[in-house]
N, C-alpha and C positions, 0 to 999 in steps of 0.2 A: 504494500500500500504506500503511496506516494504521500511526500509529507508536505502539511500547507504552508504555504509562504506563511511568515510572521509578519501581521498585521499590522500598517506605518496608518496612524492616525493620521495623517495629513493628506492620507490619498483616499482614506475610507469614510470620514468622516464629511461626504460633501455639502452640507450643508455650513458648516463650519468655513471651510475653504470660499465659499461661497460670499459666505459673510465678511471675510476677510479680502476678501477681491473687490468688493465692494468698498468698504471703506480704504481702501488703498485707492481707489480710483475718487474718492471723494475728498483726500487730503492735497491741497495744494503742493508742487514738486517743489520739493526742498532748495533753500537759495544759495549759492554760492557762497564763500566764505568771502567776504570783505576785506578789500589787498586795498594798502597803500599808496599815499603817491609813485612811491619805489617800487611796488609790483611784491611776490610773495617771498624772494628772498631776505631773509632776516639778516647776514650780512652787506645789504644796500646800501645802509651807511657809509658801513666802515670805506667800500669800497667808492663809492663816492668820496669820502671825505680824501681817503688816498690822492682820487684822480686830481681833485684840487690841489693839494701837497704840491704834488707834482709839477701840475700847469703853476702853479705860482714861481716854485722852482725857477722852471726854463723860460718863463717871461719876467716877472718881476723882480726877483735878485739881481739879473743883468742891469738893468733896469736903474735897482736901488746901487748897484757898486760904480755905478759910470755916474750917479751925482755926489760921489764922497769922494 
């Protein structure tokens, strides 16, 4: 004698499932997470503040040592 599949309440119980499909299609689709001016990298900063460094660097030090 063959033996019976083990019963998964999620496929037997249709009215359940039913219910559930329902209110799934009744909840507004979840909203994206809210990004920054910088976008979702949490090191934006820094990196930014780097690029500045840098550009100050190679134009305004020239700059500030040619008036001293």
């Amino acid at each position: 004698m063959a033996k019976r599949p083990p019963e998964d309440p999620r496929i037997t119980d249709l009215r359940r499932y039913k219910k559930a499909r329902e209110q799934s299609k009744r909840q507004p689709p979840p909203r994206p997470p809210a990004q920054g001016i910088l976008g979702s990298n949490p090191r934006a900063g820094l990196i930014l503040a780097i690029v500045a460094v840098v550009a100050f660097a190679l134009w305004g030090l020239p700059f500030i040592l040619k008036l001293l």
